[in-house]
CHARMM internal coordinates of N, CA and C (Angstrom, degrees):
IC EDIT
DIST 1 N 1 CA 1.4502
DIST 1 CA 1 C 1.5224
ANGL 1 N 1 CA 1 C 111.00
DIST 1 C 2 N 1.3389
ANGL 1 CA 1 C 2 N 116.47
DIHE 1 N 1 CA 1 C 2 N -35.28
DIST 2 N 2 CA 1.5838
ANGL 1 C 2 N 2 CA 109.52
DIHE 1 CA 1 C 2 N 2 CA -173.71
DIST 2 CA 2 C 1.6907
ANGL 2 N 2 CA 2 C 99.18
DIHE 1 C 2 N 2 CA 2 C -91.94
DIST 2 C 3 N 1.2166
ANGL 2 CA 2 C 3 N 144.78
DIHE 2 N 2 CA 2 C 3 N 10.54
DIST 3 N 3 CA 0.9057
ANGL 2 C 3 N 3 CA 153.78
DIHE 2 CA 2 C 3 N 3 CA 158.38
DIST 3 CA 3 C 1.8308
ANGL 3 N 3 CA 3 C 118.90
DIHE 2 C 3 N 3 CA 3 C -77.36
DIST 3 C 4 N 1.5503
ANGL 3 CA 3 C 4 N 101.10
DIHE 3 N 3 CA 3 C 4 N -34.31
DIST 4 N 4 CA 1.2539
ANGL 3 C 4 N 4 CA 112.16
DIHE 3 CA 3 C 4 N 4 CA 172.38
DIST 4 CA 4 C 1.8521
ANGL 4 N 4 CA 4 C 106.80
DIHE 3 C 4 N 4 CA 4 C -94.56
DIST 4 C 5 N 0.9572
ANGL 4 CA 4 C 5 N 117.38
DIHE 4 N 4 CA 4 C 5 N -42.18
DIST 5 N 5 CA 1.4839
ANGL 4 C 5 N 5 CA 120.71
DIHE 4 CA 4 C 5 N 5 CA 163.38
DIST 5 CA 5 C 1.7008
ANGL 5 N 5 CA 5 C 108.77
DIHE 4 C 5 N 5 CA 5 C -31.48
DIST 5 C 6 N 1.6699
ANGL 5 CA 5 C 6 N 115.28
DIHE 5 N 5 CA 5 C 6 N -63.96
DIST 6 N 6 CA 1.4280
ANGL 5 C 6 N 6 CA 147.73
DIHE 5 CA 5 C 6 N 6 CA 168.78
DIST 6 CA 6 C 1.2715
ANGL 6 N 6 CA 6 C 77.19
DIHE 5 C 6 N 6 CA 6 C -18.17
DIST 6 C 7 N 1.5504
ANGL 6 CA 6 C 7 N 104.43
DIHE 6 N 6 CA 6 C 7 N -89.95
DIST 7 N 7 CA 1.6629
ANGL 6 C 7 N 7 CA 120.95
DIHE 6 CA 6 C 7 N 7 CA -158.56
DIST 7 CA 7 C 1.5001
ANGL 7 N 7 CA 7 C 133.12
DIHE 6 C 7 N 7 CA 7 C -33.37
DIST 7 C 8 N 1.9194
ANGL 7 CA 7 C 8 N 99.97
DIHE 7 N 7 CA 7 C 8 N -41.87
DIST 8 N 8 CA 1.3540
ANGL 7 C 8 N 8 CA 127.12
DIHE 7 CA 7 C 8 N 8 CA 175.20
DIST 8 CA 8 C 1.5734
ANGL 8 N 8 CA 8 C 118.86
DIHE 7 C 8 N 8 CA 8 C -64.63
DIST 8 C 9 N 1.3127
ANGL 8 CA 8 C 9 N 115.27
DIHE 8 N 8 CA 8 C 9 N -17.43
DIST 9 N 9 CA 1.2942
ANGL 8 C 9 N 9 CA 142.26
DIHE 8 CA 8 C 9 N 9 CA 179.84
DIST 9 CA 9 C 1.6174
ANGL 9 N 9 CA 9 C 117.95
DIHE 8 C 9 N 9 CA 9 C -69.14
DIST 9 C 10 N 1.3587
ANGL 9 CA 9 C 10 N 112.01
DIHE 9 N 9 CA 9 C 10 N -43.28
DIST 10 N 10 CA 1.6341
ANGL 9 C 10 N 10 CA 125.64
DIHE 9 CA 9 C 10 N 10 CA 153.43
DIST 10 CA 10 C 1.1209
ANGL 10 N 10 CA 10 C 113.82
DIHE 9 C 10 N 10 CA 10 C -85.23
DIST 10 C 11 N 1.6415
ANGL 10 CA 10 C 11 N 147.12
DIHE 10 N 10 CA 10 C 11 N 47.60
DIST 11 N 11 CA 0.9874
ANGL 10 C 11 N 11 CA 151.89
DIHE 10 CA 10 C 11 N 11 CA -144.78
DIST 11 CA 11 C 1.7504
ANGL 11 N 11 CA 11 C 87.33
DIHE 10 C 11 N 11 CA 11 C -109.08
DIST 11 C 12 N 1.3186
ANGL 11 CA 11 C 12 N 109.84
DIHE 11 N 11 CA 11 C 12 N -35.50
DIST 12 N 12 CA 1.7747
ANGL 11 C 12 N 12 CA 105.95
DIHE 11 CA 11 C 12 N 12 CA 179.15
DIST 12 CA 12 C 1.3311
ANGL 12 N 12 CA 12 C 106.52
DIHE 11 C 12 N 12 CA 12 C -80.19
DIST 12 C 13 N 1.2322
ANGL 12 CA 12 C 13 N 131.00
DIHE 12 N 12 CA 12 C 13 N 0.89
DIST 13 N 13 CA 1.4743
ANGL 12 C 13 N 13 CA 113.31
DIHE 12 CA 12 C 13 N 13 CA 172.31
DIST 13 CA 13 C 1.8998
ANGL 13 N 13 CA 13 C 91.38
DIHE 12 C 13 N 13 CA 13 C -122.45
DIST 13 C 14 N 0.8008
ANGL 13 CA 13 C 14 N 126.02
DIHE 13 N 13 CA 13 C 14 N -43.88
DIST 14 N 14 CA 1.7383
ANGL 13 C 14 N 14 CA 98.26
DIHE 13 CA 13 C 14 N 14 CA 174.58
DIST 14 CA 14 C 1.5017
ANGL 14 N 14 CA 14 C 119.71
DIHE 13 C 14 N 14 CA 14 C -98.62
DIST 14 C 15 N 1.1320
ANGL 14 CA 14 C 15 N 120.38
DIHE 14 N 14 CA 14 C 15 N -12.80
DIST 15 N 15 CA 1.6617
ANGL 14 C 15 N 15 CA 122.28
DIHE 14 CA 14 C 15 N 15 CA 170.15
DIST 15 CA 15 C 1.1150
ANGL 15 N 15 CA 15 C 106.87
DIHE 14 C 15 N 15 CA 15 C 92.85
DIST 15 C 16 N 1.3377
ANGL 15 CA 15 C 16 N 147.27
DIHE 15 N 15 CA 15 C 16 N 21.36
DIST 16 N 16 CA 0.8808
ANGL 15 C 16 N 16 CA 174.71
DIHE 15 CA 15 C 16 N 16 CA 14.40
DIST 16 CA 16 C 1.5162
ANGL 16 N 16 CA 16 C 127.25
DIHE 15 C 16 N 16 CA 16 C 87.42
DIST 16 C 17 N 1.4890
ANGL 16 CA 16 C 17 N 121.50
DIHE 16 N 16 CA 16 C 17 N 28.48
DIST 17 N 17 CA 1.2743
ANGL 16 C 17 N 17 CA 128.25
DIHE 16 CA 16 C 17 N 17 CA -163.92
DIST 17 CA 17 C 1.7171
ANGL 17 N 17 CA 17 C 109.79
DIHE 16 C 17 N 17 CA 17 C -96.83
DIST 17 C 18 N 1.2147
ANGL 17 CA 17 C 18 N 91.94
DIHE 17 N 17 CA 17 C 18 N 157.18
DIST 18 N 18 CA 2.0030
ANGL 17 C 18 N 18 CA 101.69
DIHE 17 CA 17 C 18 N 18 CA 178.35
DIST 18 CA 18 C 1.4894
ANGL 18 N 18 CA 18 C 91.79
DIHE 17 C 18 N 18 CA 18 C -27.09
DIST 18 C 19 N 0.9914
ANGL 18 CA 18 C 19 N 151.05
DIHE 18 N 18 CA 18 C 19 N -96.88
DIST 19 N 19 CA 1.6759
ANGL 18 C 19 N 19 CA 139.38
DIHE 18 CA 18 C 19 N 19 CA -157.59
DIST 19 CA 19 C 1.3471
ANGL 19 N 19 CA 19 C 117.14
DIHE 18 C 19 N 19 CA 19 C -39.86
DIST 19 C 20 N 1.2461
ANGL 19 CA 19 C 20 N 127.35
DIHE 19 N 19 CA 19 C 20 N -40.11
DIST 20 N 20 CA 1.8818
ANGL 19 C 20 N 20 CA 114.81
DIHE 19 CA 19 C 20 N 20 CA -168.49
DIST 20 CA 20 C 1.8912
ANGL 20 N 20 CA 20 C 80.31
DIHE 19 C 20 N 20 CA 20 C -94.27
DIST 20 C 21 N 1.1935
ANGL 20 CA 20 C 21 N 137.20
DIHE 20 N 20 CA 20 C 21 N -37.96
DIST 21 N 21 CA 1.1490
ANGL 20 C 21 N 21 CA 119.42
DIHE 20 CA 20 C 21 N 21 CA 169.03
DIST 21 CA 21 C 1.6524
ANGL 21 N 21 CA 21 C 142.84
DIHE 20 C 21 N 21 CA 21 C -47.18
DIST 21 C 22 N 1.5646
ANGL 21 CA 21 C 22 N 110.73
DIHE 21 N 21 CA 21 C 22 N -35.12
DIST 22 N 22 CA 1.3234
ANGL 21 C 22 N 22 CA 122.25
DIHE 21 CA 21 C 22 N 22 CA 124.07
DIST 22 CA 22 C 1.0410
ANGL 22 N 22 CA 22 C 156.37
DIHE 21 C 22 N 22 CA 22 C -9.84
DIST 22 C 23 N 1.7643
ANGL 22 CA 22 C 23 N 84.28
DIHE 22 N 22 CA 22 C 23 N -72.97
DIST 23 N 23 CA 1.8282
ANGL 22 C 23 N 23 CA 94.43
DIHE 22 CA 22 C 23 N 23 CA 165.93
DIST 23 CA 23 C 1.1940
ANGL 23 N 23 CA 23 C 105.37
DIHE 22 C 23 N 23 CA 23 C -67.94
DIST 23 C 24 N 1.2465
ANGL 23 CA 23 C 24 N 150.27
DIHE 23 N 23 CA 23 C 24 N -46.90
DIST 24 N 24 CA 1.3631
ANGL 23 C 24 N 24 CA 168.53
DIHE 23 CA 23 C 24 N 24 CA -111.91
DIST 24 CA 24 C 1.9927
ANGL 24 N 24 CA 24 C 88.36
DIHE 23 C 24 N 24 CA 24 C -94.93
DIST 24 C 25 N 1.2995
ANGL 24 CA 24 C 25 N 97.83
DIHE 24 N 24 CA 24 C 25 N -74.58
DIST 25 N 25 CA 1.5024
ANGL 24 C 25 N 25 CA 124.86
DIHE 24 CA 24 C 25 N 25 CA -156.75
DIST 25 CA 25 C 1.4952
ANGL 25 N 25 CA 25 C 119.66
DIHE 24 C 25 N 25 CA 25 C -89.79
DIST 25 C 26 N 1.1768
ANGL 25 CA 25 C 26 N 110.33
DIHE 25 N 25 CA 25 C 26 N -21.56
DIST 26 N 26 CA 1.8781
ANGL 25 C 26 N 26 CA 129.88
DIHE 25 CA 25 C 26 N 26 CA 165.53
DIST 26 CA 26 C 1.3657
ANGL 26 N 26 CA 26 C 93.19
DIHE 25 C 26 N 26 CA 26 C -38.26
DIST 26 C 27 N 1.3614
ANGL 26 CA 26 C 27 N 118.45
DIHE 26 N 26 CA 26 C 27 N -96.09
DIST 27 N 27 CA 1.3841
ANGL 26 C 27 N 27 CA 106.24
DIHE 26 CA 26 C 27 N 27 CA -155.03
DIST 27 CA 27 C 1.7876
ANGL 27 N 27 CA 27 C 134.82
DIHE 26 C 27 N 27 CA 27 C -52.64
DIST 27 C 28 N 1.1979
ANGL 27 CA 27 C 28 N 95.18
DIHE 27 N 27 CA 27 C 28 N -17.67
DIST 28 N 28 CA 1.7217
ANGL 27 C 28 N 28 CA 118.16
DIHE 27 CA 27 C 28 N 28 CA 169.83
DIST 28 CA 28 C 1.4938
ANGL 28 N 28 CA 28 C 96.76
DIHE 27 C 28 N 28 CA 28 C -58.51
DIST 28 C 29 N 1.4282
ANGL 28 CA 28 C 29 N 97.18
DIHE 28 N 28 CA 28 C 29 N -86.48
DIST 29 N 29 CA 1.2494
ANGL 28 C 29 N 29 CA 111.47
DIHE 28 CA 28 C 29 N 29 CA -178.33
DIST 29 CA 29 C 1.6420
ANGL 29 N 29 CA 29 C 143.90
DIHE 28 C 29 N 29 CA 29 C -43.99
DIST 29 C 30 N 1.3598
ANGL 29 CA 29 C 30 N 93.36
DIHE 29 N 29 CA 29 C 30 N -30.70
DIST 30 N 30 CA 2.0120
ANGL 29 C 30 N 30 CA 108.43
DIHE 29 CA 29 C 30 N 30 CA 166.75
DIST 30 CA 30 C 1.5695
ANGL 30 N 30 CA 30 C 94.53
DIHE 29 C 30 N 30 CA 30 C -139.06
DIST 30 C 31 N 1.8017
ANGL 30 CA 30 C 31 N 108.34
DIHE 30 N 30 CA 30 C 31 N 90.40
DIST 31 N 31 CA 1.1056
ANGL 30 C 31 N 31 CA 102.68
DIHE 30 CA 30 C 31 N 31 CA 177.60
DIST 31 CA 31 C 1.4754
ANGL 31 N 31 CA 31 C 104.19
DIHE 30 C 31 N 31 CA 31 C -109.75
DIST 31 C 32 N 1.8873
ANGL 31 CA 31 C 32 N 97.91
DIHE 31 N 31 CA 31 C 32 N 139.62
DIST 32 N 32 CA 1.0769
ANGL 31 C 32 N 32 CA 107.28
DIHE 31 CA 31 C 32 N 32 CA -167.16
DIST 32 CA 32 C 1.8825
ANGL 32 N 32 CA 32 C 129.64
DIHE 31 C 32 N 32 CA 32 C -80.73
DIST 32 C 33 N 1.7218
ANGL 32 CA 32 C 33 N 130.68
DIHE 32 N 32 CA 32 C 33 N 136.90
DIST 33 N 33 CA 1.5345
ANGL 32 C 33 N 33 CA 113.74
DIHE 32 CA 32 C 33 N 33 CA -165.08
DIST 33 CA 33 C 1.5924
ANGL 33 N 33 CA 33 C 72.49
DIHE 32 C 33 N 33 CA 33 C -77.56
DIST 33 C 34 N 1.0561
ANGL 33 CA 33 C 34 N 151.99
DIHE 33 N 33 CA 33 C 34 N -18.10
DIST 34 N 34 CA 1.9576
ANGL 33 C 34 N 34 CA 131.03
DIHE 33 CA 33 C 34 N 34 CA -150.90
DIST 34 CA 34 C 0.9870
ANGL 34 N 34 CA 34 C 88.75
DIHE 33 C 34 N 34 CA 34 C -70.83
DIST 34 C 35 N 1.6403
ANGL 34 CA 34 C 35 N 116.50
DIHE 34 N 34 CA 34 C 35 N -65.70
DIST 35 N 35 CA 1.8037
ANGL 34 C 35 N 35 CA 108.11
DIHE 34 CA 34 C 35 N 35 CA -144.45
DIST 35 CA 35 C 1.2579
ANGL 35 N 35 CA 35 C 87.37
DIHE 34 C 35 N 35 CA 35 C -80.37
DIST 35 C 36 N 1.1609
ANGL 35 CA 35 C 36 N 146.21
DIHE 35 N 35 CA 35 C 36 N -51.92
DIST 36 N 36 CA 1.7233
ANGL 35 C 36 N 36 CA 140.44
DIHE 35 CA 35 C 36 N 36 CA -169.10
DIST 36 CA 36 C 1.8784
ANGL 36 N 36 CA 36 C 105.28
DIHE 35 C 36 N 36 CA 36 C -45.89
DIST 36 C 37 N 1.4438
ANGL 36 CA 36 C 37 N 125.51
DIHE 36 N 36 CA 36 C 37 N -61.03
DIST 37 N 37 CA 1.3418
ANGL 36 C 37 N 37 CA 109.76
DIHE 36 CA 36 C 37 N 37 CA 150.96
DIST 37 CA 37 C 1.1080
ANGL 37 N 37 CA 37 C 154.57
DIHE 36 C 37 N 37 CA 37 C -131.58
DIST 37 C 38 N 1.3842
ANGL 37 CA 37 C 38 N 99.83
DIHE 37 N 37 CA 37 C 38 N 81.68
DIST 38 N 38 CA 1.1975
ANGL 37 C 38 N 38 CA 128.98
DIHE 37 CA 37 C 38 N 38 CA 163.60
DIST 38 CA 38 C 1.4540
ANGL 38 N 38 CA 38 C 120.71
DIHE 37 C 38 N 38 CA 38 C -137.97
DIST 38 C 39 N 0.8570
ANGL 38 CA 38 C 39 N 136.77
DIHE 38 N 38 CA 38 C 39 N 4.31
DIST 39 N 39 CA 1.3297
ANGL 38 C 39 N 39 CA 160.21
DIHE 38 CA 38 C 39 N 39 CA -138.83
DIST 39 CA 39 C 1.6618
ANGL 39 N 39 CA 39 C 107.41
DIHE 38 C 39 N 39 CA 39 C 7.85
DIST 39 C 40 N 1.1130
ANGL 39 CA 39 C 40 N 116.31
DIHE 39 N 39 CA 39 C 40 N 75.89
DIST 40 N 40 CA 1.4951
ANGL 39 C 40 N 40 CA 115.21
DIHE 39 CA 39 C 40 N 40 CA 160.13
DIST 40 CA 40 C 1.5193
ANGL 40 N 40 CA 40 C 119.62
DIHE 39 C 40 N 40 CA 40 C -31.05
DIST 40 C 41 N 1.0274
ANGL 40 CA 40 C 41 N 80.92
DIHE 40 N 40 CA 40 C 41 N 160.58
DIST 41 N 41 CA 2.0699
ANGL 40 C 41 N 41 CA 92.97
DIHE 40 CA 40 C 41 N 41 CA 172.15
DIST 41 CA 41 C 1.2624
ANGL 41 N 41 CA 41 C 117.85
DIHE 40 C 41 N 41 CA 41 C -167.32
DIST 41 C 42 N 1.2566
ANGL 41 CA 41 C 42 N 145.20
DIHE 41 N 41 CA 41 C 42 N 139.75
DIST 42 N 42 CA 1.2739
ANGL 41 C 42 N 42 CA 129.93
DIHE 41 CA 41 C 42 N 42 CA 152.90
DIST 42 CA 42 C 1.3958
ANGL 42 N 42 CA 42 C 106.34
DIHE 41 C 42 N 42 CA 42 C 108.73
DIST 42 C 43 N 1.3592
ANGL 42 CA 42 C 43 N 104.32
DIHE 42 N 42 CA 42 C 43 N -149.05
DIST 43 N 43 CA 1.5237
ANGL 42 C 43 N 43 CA 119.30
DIHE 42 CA 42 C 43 N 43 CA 167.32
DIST 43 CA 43 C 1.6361
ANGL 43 N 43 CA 43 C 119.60
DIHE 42 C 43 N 43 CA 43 C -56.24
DIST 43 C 44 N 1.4546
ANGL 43 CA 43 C 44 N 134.99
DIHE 43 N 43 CA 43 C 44 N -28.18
DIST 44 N 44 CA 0.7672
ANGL 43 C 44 N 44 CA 137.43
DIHE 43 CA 43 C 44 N 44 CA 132.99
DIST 44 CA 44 C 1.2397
ANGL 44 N 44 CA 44 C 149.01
DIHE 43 C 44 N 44 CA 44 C -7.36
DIST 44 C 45 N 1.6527
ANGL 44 CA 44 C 45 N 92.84
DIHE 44 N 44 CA 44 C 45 N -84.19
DIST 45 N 45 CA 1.3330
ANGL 44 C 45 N 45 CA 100.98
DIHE 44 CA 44 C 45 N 45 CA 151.11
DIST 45 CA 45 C 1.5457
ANGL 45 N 45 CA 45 C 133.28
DIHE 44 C 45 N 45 CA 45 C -40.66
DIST 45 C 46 N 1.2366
ANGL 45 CA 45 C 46 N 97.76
DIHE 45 N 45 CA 45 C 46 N -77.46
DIST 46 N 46 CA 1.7604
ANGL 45 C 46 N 46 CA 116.75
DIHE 45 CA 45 C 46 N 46 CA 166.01
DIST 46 CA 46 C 1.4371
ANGL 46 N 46 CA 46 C 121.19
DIHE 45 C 46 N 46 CA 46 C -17.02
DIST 46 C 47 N 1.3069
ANGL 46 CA 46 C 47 N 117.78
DIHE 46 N 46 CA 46 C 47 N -41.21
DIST 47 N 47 CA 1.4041
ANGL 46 C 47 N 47 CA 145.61
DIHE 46 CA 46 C 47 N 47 CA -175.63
DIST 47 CA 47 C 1.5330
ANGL 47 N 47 CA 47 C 90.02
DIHE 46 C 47 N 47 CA 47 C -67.77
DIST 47 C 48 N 1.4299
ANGL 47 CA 47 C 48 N 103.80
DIHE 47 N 47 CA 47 C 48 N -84.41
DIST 48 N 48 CA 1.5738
ANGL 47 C 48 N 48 CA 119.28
DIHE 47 CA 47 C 48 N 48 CA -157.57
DIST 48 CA 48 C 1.8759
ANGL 48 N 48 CA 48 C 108.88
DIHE 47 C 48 N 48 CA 48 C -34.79
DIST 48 C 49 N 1.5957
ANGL 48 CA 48 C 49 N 101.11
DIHE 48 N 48 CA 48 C 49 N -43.65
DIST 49 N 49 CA 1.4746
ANGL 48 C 49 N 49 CA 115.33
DIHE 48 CA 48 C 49 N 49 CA -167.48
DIST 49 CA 49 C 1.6219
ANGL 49 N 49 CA 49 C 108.04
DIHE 48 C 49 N 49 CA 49 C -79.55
DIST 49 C 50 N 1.3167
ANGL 49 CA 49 C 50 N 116.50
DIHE 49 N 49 CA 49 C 50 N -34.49
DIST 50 N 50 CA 1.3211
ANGL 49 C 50 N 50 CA 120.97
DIHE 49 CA 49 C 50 N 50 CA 152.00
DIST 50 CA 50 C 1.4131
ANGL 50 N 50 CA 50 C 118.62
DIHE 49 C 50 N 50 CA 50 C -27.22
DIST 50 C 51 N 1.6523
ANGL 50 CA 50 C 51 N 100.34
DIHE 50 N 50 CA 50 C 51 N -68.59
DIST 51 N 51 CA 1.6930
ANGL 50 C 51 N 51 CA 93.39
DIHE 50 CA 50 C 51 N 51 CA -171.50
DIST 51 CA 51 C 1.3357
ANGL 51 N 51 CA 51 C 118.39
DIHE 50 C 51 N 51 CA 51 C -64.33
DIST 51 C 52 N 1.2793
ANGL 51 CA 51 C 52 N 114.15
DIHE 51 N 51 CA 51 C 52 N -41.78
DIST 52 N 52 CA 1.2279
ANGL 51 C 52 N 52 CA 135.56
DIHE 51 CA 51 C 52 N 52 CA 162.09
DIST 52 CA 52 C 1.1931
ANGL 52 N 52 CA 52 C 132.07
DIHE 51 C 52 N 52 CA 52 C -12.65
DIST 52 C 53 N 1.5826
ANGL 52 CA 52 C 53 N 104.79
DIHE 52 N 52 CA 52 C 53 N -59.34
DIST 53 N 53 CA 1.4744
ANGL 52 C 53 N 53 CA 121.35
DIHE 52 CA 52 C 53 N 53 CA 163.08
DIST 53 CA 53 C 1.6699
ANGL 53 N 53 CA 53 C 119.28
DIHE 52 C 53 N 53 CA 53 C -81.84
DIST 53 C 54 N 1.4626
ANGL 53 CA 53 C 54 N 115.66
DIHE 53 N 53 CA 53 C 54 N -34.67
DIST 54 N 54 CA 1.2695
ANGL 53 C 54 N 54 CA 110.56
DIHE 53 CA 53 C 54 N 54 CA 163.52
DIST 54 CA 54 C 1.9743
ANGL 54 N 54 CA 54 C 127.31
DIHE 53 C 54 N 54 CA 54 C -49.83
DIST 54 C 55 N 1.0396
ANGL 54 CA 54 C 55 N 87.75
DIHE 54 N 54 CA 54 C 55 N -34.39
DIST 55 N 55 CA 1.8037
ANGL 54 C 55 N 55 CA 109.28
DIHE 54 CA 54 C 55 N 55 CA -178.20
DIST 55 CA 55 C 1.6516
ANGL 55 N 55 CA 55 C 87.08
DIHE 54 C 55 N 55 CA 55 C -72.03
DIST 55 C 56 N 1.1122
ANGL 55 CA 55 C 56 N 112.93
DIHE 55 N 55 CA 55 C 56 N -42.03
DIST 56 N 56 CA 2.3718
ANGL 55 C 56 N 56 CA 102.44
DIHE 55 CA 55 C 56 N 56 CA -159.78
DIST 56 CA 56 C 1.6083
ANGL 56 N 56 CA 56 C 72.43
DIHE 55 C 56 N 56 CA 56 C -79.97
DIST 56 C 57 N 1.4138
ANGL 56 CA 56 C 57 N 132.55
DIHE 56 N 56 CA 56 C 57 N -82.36
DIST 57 N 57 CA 1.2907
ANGL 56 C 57 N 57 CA 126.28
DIHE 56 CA 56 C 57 N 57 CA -150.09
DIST 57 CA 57 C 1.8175
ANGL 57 N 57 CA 57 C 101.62
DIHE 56 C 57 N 57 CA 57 C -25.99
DIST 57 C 58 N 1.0899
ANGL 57 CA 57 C 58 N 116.30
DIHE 57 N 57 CA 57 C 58 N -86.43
DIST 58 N 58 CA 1.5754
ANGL 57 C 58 N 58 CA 125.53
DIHE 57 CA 57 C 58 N 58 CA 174.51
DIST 58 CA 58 C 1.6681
ANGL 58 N 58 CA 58 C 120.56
DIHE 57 C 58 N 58 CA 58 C -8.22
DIST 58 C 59 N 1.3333
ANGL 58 CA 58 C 59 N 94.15
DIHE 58 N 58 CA 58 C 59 N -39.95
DIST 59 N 59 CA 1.5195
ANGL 58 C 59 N 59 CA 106.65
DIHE 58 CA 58 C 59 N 59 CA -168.99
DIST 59 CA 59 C 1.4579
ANGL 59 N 59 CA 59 C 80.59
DIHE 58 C 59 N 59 CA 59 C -86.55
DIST 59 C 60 N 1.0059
ANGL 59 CA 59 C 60 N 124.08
DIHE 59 N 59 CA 59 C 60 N -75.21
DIST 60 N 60 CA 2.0699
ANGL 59 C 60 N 60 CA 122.21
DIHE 59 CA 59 C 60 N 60 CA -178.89
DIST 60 CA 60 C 1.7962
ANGL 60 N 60 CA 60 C 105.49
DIHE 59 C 60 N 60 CA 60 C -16.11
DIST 60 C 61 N 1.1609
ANGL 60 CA 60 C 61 N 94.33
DIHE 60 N 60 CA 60 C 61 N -72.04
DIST 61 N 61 CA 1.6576
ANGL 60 C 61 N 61 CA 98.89
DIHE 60 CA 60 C 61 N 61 CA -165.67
DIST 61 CA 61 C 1.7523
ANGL 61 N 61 CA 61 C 102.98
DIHE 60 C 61 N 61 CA 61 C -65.43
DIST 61 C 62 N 1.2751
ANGL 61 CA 61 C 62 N 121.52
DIHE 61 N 61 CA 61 C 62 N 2.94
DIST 62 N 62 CA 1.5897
ANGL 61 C 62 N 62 CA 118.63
DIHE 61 CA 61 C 62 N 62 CA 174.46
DIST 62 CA 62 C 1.3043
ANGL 62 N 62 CA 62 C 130.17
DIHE 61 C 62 N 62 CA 62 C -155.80
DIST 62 C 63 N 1.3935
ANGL 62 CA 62 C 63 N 85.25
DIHE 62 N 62 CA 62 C 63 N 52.90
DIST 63 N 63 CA 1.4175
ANGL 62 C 63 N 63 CA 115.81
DIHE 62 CA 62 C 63 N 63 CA 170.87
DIST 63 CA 63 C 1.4411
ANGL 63 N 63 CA 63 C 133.27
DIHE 62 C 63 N 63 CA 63 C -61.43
DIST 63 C 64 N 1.3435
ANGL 63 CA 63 C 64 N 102.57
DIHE 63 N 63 CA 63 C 64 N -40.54
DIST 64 N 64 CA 1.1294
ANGL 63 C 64 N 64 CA 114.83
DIHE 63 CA 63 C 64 N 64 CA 163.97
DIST 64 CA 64 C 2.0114
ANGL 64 N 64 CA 64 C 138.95
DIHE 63 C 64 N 64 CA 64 C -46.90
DIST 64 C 65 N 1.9982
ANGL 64 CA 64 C 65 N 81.06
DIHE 64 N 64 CA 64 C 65 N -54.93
DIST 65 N 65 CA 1.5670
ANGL 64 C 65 N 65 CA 116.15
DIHE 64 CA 64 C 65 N 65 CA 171.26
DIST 65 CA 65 C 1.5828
ANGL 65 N 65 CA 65 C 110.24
DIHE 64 C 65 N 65 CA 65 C -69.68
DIST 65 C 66 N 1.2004
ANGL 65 CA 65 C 66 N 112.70
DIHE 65 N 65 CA 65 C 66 N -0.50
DIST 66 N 66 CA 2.0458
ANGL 65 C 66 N 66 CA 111.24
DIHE 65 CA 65 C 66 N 66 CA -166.16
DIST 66 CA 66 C 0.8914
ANGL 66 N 66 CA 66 C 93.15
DIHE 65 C 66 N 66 CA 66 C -99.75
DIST 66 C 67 N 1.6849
ANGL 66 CA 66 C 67 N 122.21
DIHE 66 N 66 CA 66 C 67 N -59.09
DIST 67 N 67 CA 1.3064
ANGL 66 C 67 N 67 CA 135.40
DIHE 66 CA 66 C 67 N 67 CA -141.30
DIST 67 CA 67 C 1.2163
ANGL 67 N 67 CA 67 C 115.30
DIHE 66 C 67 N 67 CA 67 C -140.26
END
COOR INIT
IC SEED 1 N 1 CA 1 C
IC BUILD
C-alpha cells in the first residue's frame, strides 16, 4: 500500500491518483471467490469491482492511519 501511495504521489505527471489506482489494483488486491465462482457478468460484476476499488481507494488515502 505505501508503495502505491509512493505511486499516487506523481499523480501530476502520470494521472495516476488514489482513484484510477484503485481501479487499477482492486481486483488484484480484494479478489473476489463470487465473481471467480460464479462467473459474474455484467452489472454484477461492475458492482462487485466498484466496492472493491472503493475499499483500496480508502485504504490509499489512509495509509498512514492503517499502518
Amino acid at each position: 500500500m505505501r508503495h502505491l501511495l509512493r505511486m499516487a504521489s506523481y499523480s501530476s505527471q502520470t494521472n495516476m491518483h488514489a482513484r484510477n489506482l484503485a481501479i487499477v489494483w482492486a481486483p488484484n488486491l480484494l479478489r473476489s471467490k463470487d465473481i471467480e465462482a460464479t462467473g459474474f457478468n455484467g452489472t454484477a460484476a461492475f458492482m462487485e469491482v466498484r466496492v472493491q476499488s472503493i475499499v483500496v481507494e480508502f485504504i490509499l488515502t489512509h495509509v498512514e492511519q492503517l499502518f
